[in-house]
VOPAMAR-165150 format. One record per residue: residue in one letter; y, z, x of N, C-alpha, C in turn; residue number from 1. Coordinates in steps of 0.05 Angstrom, whole numbers, plus 5000, padded with zeros to 4 digits. Layout:
// VOPAMAR-165150
REC   r    nc2    nc3    nc1   cac2   cac3   cac1    cc2    cc3    cc1     k
REC   A      Y      Z      X      Y      Z      X      Y      Z      X   NUM
...
***
This chain:
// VOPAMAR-165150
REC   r    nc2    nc3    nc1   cac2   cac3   cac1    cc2    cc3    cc1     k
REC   X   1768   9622   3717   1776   9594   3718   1806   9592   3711     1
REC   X   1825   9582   3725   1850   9577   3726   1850   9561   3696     2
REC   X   1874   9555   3684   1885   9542   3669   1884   9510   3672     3
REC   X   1894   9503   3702   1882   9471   3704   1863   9462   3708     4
REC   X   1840   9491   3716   1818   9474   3722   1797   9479   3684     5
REC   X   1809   9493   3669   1803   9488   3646   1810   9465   3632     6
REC   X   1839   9461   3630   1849   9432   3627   1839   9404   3637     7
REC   X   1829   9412   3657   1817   9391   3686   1786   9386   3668     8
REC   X   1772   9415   3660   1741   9406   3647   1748   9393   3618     9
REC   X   1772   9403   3606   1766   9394   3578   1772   9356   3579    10
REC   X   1786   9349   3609   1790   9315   3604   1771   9308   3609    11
REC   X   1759   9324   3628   1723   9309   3642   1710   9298   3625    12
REC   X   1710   9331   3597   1688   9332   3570   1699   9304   3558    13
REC   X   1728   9302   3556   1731   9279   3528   1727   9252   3544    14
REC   X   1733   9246   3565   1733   9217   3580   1693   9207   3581    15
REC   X   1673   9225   3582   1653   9230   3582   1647   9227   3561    16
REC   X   1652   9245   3544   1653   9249   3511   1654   9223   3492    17
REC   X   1679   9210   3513   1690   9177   3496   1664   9161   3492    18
REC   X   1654   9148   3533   1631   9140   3527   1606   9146   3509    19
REC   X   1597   9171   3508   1573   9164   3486   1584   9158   3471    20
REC   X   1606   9158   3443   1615   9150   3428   1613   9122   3428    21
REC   X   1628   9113   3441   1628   9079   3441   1602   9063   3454    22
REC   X   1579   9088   3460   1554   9074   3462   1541   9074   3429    23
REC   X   1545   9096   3420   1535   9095   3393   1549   9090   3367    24
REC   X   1574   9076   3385   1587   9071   3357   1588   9037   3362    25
REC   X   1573   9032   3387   1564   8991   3395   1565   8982   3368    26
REC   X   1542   8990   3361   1525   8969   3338   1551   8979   3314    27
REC   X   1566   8992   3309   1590   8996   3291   1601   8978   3296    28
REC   X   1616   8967   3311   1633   8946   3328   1621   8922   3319    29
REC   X   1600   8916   3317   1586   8888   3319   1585   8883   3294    30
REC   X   1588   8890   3272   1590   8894   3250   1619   8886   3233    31
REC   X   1611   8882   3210   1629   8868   3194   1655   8897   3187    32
REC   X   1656   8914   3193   1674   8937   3185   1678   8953   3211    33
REC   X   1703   8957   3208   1727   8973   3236   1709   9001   3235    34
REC   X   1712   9020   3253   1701   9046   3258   1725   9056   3232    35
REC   X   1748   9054   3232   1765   9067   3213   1755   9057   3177    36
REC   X   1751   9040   3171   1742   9036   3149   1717   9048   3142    37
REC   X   1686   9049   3168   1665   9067   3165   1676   9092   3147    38
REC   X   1695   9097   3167   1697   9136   3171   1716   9139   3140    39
REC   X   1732   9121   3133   1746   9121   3104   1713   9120   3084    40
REC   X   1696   9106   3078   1683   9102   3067   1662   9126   3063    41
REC   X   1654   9147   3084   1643   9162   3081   1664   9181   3082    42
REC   X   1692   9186   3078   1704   9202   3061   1700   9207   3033    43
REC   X   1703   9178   3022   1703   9170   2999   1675   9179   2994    44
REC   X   1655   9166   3002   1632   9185   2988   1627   9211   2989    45
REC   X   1639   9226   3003   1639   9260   3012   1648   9272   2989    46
REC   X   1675   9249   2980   1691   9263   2954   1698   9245   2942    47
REC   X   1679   9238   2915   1685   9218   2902   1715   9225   2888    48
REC   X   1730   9206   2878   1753   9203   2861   1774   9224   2877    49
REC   X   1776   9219   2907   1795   9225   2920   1811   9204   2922    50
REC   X   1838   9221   2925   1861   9198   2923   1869   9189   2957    51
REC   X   1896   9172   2967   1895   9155   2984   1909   9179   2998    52
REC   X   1931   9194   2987   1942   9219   2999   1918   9237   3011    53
REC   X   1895   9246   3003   1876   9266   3012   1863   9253   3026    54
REC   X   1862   9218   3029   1853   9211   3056   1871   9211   3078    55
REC   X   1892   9205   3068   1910   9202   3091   1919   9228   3113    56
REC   X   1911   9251   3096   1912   9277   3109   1885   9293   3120    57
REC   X   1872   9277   3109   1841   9284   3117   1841   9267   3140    58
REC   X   1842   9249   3147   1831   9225   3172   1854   9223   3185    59
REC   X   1881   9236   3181   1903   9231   3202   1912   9203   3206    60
REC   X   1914   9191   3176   1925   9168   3174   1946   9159   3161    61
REC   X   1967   9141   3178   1988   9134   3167   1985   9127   3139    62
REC   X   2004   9126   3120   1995   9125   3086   1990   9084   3092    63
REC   X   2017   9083   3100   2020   9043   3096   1997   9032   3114    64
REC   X   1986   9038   3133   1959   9030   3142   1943   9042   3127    65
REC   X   1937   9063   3117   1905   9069   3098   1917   9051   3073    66
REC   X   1932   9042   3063   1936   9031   3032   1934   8997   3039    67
REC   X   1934   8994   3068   1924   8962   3079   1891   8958   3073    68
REC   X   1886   8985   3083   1853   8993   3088   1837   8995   3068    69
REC   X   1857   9007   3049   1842   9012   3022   1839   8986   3007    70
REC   X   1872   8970   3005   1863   8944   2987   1843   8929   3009    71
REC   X   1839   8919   3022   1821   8899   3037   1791   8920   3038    72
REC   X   1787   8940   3029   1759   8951   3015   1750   8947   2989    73
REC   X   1775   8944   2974   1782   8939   2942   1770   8912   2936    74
REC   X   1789   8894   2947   1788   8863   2952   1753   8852   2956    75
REC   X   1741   8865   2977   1712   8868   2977   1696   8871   2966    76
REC   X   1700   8890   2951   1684   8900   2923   1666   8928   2936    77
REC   X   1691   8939   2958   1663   8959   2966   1674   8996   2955    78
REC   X   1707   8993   2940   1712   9018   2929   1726   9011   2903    79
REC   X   1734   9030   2892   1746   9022   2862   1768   9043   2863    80
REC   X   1789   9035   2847   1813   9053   2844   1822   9055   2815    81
REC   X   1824   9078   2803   1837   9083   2782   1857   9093   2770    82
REC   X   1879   9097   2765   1899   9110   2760   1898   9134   2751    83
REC   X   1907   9153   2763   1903   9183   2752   1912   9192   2725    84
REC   X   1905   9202   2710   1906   9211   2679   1947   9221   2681    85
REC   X   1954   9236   2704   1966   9270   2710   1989   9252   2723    86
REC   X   1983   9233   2747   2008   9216   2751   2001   9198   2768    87
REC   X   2017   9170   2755   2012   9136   2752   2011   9134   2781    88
REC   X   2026   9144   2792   2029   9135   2823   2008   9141   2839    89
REC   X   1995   9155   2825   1971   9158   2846   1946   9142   2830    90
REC   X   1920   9148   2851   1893   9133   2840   1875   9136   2851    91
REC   X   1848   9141   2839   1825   9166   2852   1802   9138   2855    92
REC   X   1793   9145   2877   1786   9125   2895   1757   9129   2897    93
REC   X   1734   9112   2888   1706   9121   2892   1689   9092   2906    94
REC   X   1673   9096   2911   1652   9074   2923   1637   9060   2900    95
REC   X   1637   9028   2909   1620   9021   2882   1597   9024   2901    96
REC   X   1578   9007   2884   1541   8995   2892   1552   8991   2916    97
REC   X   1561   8966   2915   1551   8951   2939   1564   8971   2970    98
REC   X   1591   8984   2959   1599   9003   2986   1582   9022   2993    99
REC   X   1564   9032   2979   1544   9056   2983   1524   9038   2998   100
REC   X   1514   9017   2985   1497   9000   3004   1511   8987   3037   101
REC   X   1529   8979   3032   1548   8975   3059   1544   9006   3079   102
REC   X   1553   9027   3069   1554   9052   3077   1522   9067   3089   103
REC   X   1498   9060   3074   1477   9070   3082   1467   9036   3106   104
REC   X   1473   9029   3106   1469   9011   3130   1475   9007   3151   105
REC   X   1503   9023   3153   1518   9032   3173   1517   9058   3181   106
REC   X   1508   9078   3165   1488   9104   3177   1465   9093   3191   107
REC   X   1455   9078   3177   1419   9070   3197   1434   9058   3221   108
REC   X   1455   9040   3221   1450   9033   3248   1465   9052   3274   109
REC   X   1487   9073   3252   1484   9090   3275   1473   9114   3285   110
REC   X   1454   9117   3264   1423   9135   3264   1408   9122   3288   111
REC   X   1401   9091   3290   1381   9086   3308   1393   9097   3334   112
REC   X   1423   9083   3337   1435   9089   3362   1431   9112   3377   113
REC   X   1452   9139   3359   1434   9167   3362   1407   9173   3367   114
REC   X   1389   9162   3356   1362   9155   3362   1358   9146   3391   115
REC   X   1366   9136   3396   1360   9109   3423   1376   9131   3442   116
REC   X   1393   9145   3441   1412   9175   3462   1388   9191   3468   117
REC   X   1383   9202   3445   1367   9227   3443   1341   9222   3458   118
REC   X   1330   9201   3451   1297   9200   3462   1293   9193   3487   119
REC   X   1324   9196   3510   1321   9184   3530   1317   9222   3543   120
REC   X   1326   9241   3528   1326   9273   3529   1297   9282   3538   121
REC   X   1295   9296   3552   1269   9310   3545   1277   9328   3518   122
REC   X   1255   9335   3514   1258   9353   3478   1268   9378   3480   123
REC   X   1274   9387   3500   1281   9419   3503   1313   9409   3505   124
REC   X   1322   9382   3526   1348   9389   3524   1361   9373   3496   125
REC   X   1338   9355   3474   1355   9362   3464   1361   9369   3436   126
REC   X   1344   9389   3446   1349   9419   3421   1370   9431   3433   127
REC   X   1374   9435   3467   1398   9447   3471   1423   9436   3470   128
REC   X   1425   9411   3466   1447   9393   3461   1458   9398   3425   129
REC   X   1432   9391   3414   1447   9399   3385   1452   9422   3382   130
REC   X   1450   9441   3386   1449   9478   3392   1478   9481   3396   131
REC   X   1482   9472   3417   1512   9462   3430   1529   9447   3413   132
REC   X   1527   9430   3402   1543   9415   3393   1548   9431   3366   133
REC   X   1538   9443   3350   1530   9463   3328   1556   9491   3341   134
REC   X   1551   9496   3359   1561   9527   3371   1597   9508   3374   135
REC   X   1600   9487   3383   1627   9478   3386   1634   9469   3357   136
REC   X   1614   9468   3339   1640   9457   3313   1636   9485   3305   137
REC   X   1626   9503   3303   1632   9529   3295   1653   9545   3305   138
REC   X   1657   9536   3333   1677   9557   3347   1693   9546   3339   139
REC   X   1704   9515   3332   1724   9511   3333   1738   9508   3306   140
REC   X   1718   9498   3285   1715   9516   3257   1731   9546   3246   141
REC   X   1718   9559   3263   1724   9584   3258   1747   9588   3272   142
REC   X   1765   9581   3291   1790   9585   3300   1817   9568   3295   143
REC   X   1802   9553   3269   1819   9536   3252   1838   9521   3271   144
REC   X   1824   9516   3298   1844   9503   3316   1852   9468   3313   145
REC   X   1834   9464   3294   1840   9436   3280   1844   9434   3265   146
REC   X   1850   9457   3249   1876   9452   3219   1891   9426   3220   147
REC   X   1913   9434   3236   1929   9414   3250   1915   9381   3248   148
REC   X   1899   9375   3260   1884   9354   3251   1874   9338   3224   149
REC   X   1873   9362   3208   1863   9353   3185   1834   9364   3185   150
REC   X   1816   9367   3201   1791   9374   3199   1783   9393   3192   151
***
């Protein structure tokens, strides 16, 4: 396979790729919280009392837009911020109640979604779909080719 027609499959994969996404990320959309605030929120629960810097490099986000994102989560009552012991300028950032409850409600509904993909599969393909999808975050894992990213 030539070089453009590799380049040529990998736009196919993401243009393709986009749609399921924005099929299963619908019911995200319809919802009271941005896909970027979701994906901040289950940072924050991944690593409690992370600061706004380790999101901002983790999610590939500008600092003055995640510190928009963060107070209007704050303001909500769905994370808490505290000032670090080590230095003032920073502040370790955790989920209260109600964001964990915000947060597992927004897993179910994009659990059903995923749900509602998968069951349209026969069952063989899709064991070979997750098999696949497993073998691509490992390859790409393992070739640290998204360092760069943050991931």
């Amino acid at each position: 396979m030539s070089i453009q027609e590799e380049l040529q499959s990998v736009r196919n994969f993401h243009r393709y790729y986009s749609n399921i996404v924005d099929f299963i990320t619908h019911e995200t959309q319809e919802s009271e919280f941005s896909e970027t605030e979701i994906r901040l929120l289950h940072e924050i629960e991944k690593h409690p009392d992370c600061t706004s810097s380790e999101l901002s490099k983790r999610l590939s986000l500008d600092a003055g837009y995640l510190s928009r994102i963060l107070s209007g989560l704050e303001s909500r009552g769905l994370i808490s911020r505290r000032s670090s012991e080590r230095d003032s300028r920073s502040a370790h950032i955790t989920l209260t109640g109600e964001g964990l409850q915000h947060l597992e409600a927004a897993n179910a509904r994009f659990d059903a979604q995923v749900h509602a993909l998968l069951s349209r599969l026969p069952e063989e393909n899709q064991r070979q779909l997750l098999t696949n999808i497993a073998a691509l975050e490992h390859i790409l894992t393992d070739a640290q080719s998204l360092t760069v990213l943050g991931c």
